[in-house]
DOSE-791852 format. One line per field, with one value per residue (C-alpha): residue number from 0; residue in three letters; x, y, z. Coordinates in nm, 4 decimals, padded with zeros to 6 digits. Layout:
n (NUM,...)
res (ALA,...)
c1 (X,...)
c2 (Y,...)
c3 (Z,...)
This chain:
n (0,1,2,3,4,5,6,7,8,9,10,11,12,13,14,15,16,17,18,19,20,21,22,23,24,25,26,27,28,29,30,31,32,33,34,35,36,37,38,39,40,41,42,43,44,45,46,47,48,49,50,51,52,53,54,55,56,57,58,59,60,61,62,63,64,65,66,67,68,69,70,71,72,73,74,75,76,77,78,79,80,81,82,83,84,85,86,87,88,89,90,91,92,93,94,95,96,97,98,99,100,101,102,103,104,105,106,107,108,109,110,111,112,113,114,115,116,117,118,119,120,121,122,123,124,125,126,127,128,129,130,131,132,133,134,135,136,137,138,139,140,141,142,143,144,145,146,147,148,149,150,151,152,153,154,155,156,157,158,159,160,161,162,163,164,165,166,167,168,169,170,171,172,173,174,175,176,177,178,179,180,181,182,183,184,185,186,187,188,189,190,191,192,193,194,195,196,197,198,199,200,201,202,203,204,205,206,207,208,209,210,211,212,213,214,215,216,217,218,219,220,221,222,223,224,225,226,227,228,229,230,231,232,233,234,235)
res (UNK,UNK,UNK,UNK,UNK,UNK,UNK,UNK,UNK,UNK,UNK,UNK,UNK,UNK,UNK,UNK,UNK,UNK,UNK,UNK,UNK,UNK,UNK,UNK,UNK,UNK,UNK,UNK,UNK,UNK,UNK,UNK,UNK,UNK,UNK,UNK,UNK,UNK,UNK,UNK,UNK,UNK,UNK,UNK,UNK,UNK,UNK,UNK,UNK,UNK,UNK,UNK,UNK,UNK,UNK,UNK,UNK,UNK,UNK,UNK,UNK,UNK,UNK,UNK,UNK,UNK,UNK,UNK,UNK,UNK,UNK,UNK,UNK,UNK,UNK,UNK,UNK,UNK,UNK,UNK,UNK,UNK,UNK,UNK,UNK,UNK,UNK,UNK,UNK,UNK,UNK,UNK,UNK,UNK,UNK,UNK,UNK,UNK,UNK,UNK,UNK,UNK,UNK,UNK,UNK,UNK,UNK,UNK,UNK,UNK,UNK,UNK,UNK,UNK,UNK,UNK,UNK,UNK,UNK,UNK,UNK,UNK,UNK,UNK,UNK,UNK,UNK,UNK,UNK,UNK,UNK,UNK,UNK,UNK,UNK,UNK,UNK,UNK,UNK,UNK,UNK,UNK,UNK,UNK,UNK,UNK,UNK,UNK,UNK,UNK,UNK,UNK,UNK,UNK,UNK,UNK,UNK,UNK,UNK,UNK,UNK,UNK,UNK,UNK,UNK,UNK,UNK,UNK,UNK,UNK,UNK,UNK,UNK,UNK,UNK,UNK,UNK,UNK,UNK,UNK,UNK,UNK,UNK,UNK,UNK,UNK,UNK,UNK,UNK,UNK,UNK,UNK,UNK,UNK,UNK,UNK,UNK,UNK,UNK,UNK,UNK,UNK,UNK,UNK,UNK,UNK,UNK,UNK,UNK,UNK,UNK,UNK,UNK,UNK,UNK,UNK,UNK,UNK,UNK,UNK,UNK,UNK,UNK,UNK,UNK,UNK,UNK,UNK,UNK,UNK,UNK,UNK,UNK,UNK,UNK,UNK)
c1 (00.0000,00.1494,00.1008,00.0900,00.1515,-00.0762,-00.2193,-00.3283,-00.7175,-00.9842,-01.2798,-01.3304,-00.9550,-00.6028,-00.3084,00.0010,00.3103,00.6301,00.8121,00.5299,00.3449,00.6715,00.7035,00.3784,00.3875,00.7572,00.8691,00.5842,00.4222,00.0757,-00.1483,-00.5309,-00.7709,-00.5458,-00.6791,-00.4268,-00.4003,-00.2929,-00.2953,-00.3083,-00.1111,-00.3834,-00.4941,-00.7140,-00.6649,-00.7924,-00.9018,-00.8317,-00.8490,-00.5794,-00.7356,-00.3973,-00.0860,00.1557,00.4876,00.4964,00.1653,-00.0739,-00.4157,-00.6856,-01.0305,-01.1598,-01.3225,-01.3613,-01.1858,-01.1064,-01.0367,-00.8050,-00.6093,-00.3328,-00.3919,-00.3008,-00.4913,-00.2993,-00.1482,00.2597,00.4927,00.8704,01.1162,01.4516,01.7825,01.9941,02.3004,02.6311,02.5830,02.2921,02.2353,02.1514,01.8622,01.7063,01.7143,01.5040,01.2494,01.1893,01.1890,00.9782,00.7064,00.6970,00.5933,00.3228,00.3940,00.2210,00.4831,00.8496,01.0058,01.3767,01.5060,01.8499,02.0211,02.2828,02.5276,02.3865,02.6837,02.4713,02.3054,02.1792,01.9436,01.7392,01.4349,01.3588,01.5133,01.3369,00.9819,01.0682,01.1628,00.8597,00.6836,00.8871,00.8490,00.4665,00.3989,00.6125,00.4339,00.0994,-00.0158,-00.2517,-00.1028,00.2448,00.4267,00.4134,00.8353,00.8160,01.1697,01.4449,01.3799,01.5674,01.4993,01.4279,01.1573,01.0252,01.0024,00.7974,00.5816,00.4516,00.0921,-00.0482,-00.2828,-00.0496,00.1444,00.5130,00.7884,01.1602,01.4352,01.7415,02.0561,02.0893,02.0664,01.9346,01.5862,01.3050,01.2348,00.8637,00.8234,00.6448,00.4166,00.3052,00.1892,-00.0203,-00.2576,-00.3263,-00.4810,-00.1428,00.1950,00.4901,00.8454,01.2077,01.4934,01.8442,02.1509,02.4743,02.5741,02.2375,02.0501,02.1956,02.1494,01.9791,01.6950,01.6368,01.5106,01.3235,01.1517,01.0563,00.9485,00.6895,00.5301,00.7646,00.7871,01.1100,01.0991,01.3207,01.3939,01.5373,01.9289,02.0739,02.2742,02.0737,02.1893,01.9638,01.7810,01.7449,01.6290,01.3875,01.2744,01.2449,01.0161,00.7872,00.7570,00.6592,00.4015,00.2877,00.2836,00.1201,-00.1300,-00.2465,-00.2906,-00.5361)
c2 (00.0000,00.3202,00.6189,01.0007,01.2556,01.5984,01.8783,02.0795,01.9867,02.1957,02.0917,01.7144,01.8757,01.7156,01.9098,01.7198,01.9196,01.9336,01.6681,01.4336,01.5240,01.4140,01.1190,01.0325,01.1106,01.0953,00.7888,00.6116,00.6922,00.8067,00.9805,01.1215,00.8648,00.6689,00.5507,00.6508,00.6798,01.0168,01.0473,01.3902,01.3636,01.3392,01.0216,01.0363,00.8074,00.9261,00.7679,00.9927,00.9560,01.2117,01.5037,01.6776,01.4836,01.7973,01.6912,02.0393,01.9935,01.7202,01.7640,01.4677,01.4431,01.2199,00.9089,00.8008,00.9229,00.6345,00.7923,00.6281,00.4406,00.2767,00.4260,00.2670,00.2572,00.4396,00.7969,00.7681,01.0409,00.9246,01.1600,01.0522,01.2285,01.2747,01.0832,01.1571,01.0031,01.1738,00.8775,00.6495,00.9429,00.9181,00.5380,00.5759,00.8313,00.6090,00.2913,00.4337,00.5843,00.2562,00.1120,00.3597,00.6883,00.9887,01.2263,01.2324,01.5089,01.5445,01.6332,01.7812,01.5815,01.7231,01.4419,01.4632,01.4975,01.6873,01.9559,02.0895,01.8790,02.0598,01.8909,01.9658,01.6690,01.4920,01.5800,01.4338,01.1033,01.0659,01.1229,00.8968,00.6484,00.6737,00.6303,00.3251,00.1336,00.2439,00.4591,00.8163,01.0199,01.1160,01.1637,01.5109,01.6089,01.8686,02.1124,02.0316,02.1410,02.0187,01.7383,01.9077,02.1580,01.8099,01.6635,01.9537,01.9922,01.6357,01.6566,01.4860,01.2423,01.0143,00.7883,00.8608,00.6089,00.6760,00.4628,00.4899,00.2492,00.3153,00.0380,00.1712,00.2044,-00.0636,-00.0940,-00.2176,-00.3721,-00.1864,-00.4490,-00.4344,-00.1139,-00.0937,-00.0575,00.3185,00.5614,00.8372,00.7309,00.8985,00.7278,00.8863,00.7866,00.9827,00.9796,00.7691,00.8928,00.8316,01.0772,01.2734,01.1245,01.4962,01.4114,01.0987,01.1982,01.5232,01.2576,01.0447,01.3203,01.4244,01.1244,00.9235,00.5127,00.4057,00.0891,-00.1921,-00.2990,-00.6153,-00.7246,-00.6182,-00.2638,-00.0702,00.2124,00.5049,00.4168,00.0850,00.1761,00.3580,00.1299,-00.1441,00.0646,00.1760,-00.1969,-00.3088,-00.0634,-00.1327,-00.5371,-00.5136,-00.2908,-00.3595,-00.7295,-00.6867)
c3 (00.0000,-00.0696,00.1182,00.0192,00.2993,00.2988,00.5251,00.2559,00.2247,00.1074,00.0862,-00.1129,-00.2654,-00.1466,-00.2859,-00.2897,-00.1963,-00.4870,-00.2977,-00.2384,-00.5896,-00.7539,-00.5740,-00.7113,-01.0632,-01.1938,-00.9594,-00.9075,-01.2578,-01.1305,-01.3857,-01.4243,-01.2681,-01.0787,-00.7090,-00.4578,-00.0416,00.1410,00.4985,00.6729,00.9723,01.2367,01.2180,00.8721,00.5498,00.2549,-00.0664,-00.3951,-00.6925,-00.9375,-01.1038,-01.1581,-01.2314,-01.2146,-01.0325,-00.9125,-00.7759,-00.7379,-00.6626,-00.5800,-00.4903,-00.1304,-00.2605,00.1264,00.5030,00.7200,01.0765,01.3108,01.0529,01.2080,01.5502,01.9202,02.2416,02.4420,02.4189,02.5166,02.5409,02.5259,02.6566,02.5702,02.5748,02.2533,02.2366,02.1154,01.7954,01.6083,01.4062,01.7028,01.8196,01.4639,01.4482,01.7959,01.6329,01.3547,01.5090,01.7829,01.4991,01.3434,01.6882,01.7541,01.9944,01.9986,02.1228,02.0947,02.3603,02.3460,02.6758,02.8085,03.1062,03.3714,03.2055,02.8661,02.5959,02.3352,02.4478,02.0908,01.9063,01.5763,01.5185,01.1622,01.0304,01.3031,01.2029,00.8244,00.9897,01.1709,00.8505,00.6513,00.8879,00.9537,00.5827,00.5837,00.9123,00.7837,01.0325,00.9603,01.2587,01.3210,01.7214,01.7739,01.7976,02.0718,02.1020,02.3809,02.7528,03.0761,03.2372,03.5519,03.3384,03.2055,03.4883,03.6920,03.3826,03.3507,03.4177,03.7358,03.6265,03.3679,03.4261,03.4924,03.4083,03.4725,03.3778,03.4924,03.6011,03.9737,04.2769,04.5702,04.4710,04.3602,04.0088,03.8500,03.5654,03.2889,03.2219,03.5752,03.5636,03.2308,03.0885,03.1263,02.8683,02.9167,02.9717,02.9672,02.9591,03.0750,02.9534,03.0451,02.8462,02.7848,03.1594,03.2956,03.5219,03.7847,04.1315,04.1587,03.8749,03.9690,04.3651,04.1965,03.9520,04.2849,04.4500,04.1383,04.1098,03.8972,03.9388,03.8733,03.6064,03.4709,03.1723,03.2165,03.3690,03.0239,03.0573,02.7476,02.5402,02.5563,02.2213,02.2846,02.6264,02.4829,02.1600,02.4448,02.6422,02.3745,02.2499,02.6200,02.5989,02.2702,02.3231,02.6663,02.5903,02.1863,02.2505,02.5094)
């Protein structure tokens, strides 16, 4: 099944962008009456079928919406730290879109060794990625903030997960806590948390969790987490 990416809808109208209208027509060879699949982001798939088969800019008119295509039953935030290496970050946002999340919040540790993270290339990932694992909606990518601002800012009523490597506290398993409608996952970076964010998580709310005996890298950690949650909760 291939998938078309749009927010521009007017009406019974899609307009393809130029990047996505040339995928369609010069790659894939699409022309005037062809029957072809756009999603808009939010959770909609559309059925089209090509008016305009400009690879500049493609328009289509909605056959049929299907809401909810692709979606998950449970809203999960995963805050995870940028490593080091950029490339290991982005294999995390993709792999994590292809697993089903709903936002992806980049957050800034005491021992985190990048402290700068743009998000634009981020956002195409999660696009990219969505189209590929068939899913409508796409993680919102929020900008970096502290993990102390994160941490203060997590609303109440979720549910808070931290992970993080230290011994002198109990750990939970994930799949002990679930299911819940809104969960939100921590993950700290290469150094781990500071003893300092770890007690001000405690003190919030925050349940410390395990992820098994293995020592994870931080997008592992986090691929792992987001597959607990996704196993646990979308085979019920």
């Amino acid at each position: 099944m291939e998938l078309f990416f749009s927010d521009d809808i007017q009406d019974a109208q899609i307009r393809l962008d130029p990047e996505e209208s040339a995928h369609c027509v010069r790659v894939l060879r699409h022309r005037e009456g062809d029957e072809i699949s756009i999603i808009d982001g939010r959770g909609t798939l559309y059925t089209c079928v090509l008016e305009l088969s400009d690879p500049r800019s493609a328009w289509a008119r909605i056959l049929t919406r299907t809401h909810g295509f692709g979606a998950h039953p449970y809203h999960l935030t995963m805050a995870v730290c940028p490593t080091k290496n950029l490339e290991r970050y982005e294999w995390f946002v993709e792999k994590a879109t292809e697993i089903g999340v709903d936002v992806i919040a980049p957050v800034i540790g005491e021992r985190s060794e990048r402290k700068v993270l743009k998000t634009e290339r981020l956002r195409r990932l999660v696009v990219s990625a969505a189209k590929q694992s068939l899913k409508a909606a796409f993680p919102l990518v929020e900008e970096p903030r502290s993990v102390r601002d994160f941490i203060l800012s997590a609303p109440a009523e979720a549910l808070k997960l931290i992970c993080y490597c230290f011994d002198d506290v109990e750990r939970q398993q994930i799949q002990h806590l679930l299911p819940s409608n809104d969960i939100i996952i921590l993950i700290g970076p290469e150094g781990d948390f500071s003893p300092e964010e770890a007690a001000l998580a405690r003190e919030h709310g925050w349940i410390p969790v395990s992820l098994g005996d293995s020592r994870l890298r931080t997008e592992t950690a986090a691929v792992v987490a987001a597959t607990a949650v996704y196993f646990t909760i979308d085979s019920k």
